[in-house]
C-alpha positions in Angstrom: -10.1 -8.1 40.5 -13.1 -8.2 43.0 -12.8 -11.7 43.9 -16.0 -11.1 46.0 -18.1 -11.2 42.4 -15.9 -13.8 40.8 -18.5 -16.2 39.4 -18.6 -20.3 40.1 -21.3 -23.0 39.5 -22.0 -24.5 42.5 -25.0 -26.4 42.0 -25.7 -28.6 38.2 -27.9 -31.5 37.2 -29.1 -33.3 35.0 -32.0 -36.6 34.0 -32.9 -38.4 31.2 -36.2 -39.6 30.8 -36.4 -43.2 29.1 -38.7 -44.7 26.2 -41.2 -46.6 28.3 -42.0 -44.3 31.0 -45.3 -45.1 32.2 -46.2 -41.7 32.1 -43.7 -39.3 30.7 -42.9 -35.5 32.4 -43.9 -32.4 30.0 -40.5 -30.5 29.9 -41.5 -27.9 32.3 -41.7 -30.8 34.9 -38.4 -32.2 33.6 -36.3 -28.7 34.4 -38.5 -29.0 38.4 -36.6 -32.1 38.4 -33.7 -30.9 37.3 -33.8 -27.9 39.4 -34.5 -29.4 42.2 -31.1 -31.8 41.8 -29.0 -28.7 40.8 -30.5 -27.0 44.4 -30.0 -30.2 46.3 -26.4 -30.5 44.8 -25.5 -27.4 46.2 -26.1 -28.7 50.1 -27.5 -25.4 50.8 -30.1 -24.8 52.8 -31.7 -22.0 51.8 -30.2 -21.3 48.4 -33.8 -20.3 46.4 -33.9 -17.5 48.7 -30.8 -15.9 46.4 -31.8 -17.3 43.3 -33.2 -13.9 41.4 -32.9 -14.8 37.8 -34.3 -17.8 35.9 -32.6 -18.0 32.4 -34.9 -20.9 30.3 -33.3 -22.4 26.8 -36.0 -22.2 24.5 -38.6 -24.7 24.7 -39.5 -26.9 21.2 -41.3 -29.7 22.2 -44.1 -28.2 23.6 -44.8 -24.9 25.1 -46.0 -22.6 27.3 -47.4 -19.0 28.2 -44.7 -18.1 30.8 -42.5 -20.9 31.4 -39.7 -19.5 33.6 -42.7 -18.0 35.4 -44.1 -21.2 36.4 -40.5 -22.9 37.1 -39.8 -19.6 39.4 -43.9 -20.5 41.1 -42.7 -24.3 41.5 -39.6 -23.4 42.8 -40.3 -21.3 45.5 -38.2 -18.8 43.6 -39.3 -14.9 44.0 -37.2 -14.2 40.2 -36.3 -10.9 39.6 -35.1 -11.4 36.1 -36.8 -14.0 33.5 -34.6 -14.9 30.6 -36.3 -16.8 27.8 -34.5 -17.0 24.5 -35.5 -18.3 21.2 -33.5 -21.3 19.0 -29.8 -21.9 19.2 -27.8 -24.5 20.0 -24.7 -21.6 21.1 -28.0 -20.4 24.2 -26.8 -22.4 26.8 -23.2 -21.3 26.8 -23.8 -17.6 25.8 -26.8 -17.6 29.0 -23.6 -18.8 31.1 -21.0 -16.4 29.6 -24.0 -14.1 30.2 -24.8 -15.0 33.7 -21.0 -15.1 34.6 -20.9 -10.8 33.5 -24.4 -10.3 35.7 -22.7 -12.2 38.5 -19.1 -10.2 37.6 -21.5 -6.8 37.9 -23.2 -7.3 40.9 -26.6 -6.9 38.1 -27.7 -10.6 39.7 -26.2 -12.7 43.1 -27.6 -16.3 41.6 -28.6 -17.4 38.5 -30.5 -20.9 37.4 -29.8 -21.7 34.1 -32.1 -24.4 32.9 -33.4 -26.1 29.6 -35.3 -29.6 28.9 -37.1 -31.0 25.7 -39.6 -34.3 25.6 -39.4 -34.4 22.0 -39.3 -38.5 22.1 -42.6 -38.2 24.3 -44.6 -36.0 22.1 -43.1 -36.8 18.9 -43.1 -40.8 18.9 -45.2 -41.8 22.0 -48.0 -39.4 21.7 -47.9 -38.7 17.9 -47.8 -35.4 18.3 -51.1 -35.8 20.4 -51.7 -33.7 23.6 -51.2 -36.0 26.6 -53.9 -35.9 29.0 -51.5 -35.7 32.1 -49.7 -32.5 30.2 -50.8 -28.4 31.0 -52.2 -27.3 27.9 -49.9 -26.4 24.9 -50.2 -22.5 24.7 -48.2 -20.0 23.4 -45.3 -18.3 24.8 -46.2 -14.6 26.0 -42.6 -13.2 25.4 -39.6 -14.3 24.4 -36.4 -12.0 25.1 -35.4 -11.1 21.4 -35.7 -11.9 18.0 -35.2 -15.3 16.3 -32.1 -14.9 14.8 -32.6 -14.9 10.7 -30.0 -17.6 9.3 -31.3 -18.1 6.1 -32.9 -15.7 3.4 -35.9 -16.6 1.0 -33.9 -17.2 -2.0 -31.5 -19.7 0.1 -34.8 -21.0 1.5 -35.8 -22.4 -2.0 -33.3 -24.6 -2.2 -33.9 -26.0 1.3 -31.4 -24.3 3.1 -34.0 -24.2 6.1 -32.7 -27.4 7.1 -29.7 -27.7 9.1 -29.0 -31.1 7.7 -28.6 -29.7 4.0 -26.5 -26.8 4.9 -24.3 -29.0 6.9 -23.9 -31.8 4.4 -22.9 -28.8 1.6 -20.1 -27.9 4.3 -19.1 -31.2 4.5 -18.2 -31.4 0.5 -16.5 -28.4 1.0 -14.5 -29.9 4.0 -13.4 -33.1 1.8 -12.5 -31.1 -0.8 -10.0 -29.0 1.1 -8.5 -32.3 2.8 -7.5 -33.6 -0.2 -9.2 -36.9 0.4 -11.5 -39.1 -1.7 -15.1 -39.6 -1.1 -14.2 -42.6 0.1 -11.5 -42.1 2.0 -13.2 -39.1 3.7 -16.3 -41.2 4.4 -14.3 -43.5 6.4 -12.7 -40.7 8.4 -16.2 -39.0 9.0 -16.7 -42.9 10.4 -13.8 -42.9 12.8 -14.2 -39.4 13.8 -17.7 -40.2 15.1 -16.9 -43.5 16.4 -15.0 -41.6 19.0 -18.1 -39.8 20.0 -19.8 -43.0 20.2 -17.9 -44.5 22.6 -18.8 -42.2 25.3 -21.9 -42.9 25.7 -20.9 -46.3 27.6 -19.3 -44.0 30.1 -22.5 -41.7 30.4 -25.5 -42.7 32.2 -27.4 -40.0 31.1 -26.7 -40.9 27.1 -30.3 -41.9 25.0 -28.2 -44.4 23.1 -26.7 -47.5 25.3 -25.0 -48.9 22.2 -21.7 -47.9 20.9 -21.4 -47.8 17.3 -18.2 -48.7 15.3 -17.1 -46.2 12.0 -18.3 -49.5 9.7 -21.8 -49.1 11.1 -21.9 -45.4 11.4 -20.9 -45.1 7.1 -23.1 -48.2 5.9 -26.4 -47.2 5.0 -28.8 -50.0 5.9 -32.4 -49.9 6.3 -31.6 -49.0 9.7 -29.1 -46.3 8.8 -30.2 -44.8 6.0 -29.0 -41.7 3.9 -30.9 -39.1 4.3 -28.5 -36.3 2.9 -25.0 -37.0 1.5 -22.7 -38.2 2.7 -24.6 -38.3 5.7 -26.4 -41.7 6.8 -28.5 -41.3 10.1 -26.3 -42.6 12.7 -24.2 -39.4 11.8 -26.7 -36.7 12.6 -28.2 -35.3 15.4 -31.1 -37.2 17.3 -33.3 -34.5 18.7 -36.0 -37.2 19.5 -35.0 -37.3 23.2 -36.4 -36.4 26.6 -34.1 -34.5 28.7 -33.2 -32.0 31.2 -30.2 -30.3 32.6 -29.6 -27.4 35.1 -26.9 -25.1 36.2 -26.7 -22.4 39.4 -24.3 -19.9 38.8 -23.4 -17.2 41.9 -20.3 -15.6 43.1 -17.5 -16.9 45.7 -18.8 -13.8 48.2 -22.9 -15.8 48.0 -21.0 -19.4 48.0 -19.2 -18.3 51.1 -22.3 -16.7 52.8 -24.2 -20.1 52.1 -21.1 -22.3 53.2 -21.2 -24.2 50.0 -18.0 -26.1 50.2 -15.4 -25.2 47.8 -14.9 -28.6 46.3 -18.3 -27.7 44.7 -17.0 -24.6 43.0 -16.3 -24.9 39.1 -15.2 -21.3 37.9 -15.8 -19.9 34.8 -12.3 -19.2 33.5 -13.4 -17.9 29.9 -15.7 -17.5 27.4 -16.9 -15.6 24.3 -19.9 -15.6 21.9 -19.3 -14.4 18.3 -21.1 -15.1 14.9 -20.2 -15.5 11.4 -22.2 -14.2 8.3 -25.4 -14.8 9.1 -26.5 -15.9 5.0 -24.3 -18.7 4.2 -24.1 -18.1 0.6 -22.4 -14.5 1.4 -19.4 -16.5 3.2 -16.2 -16.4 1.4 -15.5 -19.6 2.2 -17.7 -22.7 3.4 -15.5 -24.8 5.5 -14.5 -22.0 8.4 -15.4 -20.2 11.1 -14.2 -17.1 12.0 -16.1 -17.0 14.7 -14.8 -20.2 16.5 -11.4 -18.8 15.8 -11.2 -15.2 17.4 -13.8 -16.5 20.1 -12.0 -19.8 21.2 -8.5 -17.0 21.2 -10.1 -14.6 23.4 -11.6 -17.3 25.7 -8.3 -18.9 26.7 -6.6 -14.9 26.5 -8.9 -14.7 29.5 -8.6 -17.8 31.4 -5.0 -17.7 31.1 -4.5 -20.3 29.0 -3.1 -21.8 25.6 -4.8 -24.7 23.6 -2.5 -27.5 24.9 -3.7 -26.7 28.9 -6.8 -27.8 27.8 -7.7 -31.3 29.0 -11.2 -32.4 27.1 -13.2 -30.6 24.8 -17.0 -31.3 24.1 -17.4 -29.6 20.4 -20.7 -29.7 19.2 -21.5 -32.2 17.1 -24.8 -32.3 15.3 -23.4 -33.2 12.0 -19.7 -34.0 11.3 -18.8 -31.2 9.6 -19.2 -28.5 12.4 -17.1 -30.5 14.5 -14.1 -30.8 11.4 -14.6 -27.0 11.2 -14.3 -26.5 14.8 -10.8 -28.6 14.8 -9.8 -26.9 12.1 -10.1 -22.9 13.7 -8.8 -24.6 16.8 -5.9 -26.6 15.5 -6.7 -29.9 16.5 -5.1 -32.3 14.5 -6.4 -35.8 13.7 -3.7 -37.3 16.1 -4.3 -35.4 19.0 -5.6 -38.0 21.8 -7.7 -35.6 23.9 -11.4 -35.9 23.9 -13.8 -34.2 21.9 -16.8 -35.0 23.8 -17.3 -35.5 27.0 -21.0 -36.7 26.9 -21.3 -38.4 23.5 -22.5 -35.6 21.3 -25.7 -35.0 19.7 -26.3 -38.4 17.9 -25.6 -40.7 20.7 -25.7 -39.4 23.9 -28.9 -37.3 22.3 -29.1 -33.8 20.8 -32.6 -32.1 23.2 -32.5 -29.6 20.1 -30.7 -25.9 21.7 -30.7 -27.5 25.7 -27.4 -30.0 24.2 -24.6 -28.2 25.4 -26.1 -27.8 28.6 -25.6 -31.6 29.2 -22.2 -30.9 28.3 -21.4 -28.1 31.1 -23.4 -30.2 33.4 -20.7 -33.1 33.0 -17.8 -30.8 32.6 -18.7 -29.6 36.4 -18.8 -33.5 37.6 -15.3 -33.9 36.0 -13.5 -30.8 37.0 -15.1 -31.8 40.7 -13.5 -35.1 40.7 -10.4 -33.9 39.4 -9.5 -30.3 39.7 -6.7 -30.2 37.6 -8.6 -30.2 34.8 -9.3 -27.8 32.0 -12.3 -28.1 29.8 -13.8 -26.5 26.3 -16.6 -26.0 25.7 -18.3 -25.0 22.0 -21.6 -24.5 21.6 -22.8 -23.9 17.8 -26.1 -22.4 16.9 -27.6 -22.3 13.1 -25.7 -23.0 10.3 -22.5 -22.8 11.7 -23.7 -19.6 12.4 -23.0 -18.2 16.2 -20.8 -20.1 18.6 -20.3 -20.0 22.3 -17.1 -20.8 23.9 -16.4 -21.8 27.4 -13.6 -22.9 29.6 -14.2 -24.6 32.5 -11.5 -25.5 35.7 -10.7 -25.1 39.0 -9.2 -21.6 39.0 -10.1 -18.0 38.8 -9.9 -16.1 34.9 -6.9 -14.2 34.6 -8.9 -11.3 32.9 -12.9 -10.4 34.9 -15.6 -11.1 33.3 -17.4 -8.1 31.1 -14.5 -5.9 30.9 -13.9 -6.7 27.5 -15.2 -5.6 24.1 -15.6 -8.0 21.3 -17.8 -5.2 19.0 -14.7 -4.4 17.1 -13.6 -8.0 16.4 -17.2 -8.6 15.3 -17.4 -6.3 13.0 -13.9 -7.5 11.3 -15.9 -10.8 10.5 -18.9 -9.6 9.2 -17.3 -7.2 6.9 -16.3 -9.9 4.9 -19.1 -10.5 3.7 -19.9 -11.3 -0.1 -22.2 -9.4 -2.5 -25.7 -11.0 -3.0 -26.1 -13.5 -5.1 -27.2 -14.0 -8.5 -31.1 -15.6 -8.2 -31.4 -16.0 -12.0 -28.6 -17.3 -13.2 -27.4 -18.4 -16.9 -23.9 -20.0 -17.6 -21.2 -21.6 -16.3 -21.1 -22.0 -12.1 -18.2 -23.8 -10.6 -18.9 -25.6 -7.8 -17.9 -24.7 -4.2 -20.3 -27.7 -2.8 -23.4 -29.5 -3.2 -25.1 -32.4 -1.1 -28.0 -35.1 -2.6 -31.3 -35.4 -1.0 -32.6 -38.8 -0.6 -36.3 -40.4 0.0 -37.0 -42.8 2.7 -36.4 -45.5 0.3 -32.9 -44.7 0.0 -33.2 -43.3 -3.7 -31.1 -40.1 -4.7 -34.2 -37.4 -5.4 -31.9 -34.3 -6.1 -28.5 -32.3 -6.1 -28.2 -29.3 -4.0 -25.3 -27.1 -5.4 -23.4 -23.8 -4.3 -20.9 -22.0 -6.8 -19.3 -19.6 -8.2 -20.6 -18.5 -11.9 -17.8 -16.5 -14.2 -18.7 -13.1 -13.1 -17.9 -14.0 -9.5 -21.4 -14.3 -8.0 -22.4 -16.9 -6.2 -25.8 -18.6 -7.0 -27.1 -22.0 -6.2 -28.9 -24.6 -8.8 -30.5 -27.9 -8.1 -29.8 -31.4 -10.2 -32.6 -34.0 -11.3 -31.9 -37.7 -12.7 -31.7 -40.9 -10.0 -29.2 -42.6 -12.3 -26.7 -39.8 -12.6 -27.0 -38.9 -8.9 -26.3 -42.3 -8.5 -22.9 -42.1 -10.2 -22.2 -38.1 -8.5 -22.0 -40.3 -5.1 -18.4 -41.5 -5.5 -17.4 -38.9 -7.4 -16.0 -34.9 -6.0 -17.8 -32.6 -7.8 -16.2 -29.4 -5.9 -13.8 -27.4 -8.7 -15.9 -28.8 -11.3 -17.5 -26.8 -13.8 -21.8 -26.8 -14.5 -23.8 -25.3 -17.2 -27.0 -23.9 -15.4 -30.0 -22.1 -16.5 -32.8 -20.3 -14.4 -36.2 -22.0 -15.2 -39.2 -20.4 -14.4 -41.5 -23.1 -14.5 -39.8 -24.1 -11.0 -38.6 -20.6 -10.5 -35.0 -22.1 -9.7 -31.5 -22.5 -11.4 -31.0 -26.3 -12.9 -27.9 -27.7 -14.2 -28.7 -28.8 -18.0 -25.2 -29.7 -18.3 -22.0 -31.3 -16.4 -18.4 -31.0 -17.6 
């Protein structure tokens, strides 16, 4: 191992800009901020001068023609390489698995790896109005590749292009295959995000100041209201946030050269990016993840490491589901006492859309600085528990160099799996795999959502009308139970005309 190209962070930052703010940054002036901090943290003096790639987290809150561009132009950065990807929450981990194989290489000597959102600003202060202090809102001239396609147009229909529904589905699916009652499973969905919510006490940098306990996480109130089931507010995501985190990434033989001391350097000691089926209704199953499994196996292969060195985790948690699948494929067990945050997670300490788990590696750095006996994880998640990133993070070097590995065949070995399409039109009898309710802003039950199985084994979905028997399907498990469905083309979708 060329321990001249090993890479290390040696510079990370990050801000939070508060409701209130006289006059709010755009994002663009956020990551300047945050730049600047990660730069100033490294106590280098001239740093930028080595700095020749700028990788940018896609930008949702506003936009603009050549973001990295202007960053590198602000920063006094002469950027060789400009990295700007489109959505996914897995970005910020993959740009540093990324960044640490460029380092490995020799391809770059320092990378900043940057995101910010000011989706509170433009979203509730400015009602989606263009502020006057703000550059102009203009289209993005390139992006690096292709926005990954998660859902298809039949899956679409049925409102699969919200995270929220997809993730609630999972979550019947997950209840189901614990063996606990709705109600029993709604209390543990409480206590597992109480735990999140605790952290943000301990963050300074969290949107939410206020802890909340599993009673007031589960009880829909006007406050908390469901929006899908069995999902109340305080248990999704808050993407209305404005904030801003950095990272500088370079090699011992730079850090050296620039006499960064080496109580600043965090080292990459693994990390893999791998994605499931990309169409959820062509999974075999919908509580897994392959993905999380082989990657979170090959990451600690390379650091060296088994799941019990690991000190903290920070799983990603915009719904509760993803982070019961991501227990599950790791085999963490309800008992075990480590953390599984370390900043809050998405609905608390604030979820800036795909910049999240940027926050999380920014913390993991101030951690494993203070005490360098630790080991962190890292798991990033983008889609519909779709691709996931996996990091570890600690005070030594990876026992296997970065890029030397290929992950292609292990890929493929998931993806084969893959079921046939489904049935669009479908007649007869559909068991059910999972389902969610969609609910107004009123709190009433408006529809069922439902995946299954019909007796030919396709899958199909179907949607269920009627307030008063959604009503009654909310303390009941419908996964195993049998439906009578029929394609109607009036709506030009499947609807149950009949329940077992």
């Amino acid at each position: 191992m060329d321990k001249k190209k090993i890479p290390i962070i040696v510079g990370a930052a990050q801000f939070t800009q508060r409701k209130g703010t006289s006059k709010p940054l755009d994002p663009l002036s956020l990551m300047v901020k945050t730049s600047l901090h990660a730069i100033k943290d490294t106590e280098a003096e001239n740093l930028v001068e080595y700095v020749d790639a700028i990788y940018m987290i896609n930008i949702n809150s506003w936009s603009y023609e050549d973001a990295p561009g202007e960053l590198s132009a602000k920063l006094g950065i002469k950027t060789v390489e400009k990295i700007y990807l489109p959505d996914g929450g897995h970005s910020p981990q993959m740009l540093v698995n990324r960044a640490a194989k460029d380092i490995t290489s020799g391809k770059q000597s320092c990378i900043l790896i940057v995101g910010g959102e000011a989706a509170y600003s433009i979203f509730k202060t400015f009602k989606n109005q263009q502020p006057q202090h703000w550059p102009e809102k203009k289209d993005p001239k390139y992006i690096e590749q292709k926005l990954f396609e998660y859902t298809n147009e039949f899956e679409k229909k049925y409102g699969f292009r919200w995270a929220l529904l997809t993730y609630a589905i999972f979550e019947s699916a997950l209840r189901s295959s614990s063996g606990r009652s709705p109600k029993e499973h709604r209390m543990y969905l409480g206590k597992l995000f109480e735990q999140f919510s605790k952290y943000v006490e301990k963050n300074s940098f969290s949107w939410t100041q206020h802890p909340y306990n599993a009673e007031e996480i589960i009880t829909p109130t006007p406050e908390n209201r469901y929006i899908e089931y069995p999902y109340t507010k305080r248990m999704c995501a808050n993407f209305f946030v404005d904030q801003s985190a950095s990272v500088i990434i370079t090699s011992e033989e730079i850090a050296k050269m620039l006499n960064i001391e080496c109580n600043k350097w965090v080292y990459l000691m693994g990390g893999a990016d791998l994605h499931n089926i990309p169409k959820v209704i062509r999974r075999p199953r919908l509580d897994t993840s392959p993905a999380v499994k082989e990657a979170s196996r090959l990451a600690l292969e390379q650091a060296g490491l088994t799941l019990k060195d690991i000190d903290a985790f920070d799983l990603y948690s915009c719904f509760p589901s993803i982070v019961e699948i991501i227990m599950n494929e790791l085999g963490i067990s309800e008992e075990d006492p480590r953390d599984l945050t370390i900043t809050g997670g998405l609905p608390y300490f604030g979820g800036p859309l795909s910049v999240y788990s940027l926050h999380a590696i920014v913390k993991a750095v101030e951690l494993i600085r203070n005490n360098p006996s630790l080991k962190i994880m890292i798991v990033a998640n983008g889609g519909y528990n779709t691709i996931q990133s996996i990091g570890i993070y600690g005070s030594k070097t990876p026992k296997i160099l970065w890029g030397v590995r290929d992950d292609s065949k292990i890929q493929e070995s998931i993806l084969e799996k893959s079921l046939p399409p489904p049935v669009e039109k479908a007649n007869g009898l559909l068991t059910i795999e999972g389902y969610t309710i969609i609910y107004n802003r009123e709190g009433q039950p408006e529809r069922g959502i439902l995946i299954g199985t019909l007796e030919n084994g396709h899958r199909t979905l179907a949607i269920m009308n009627g307030t008063s028997l959604l009503l009654t399907l909310e303390t009941q498990e419908l996964v195993g139970r049998t439906f009578m469905i029929q394609y109607d083309s009036n709506v030009d979708r499947n609807i149950v005309i009949s329940i077992d």
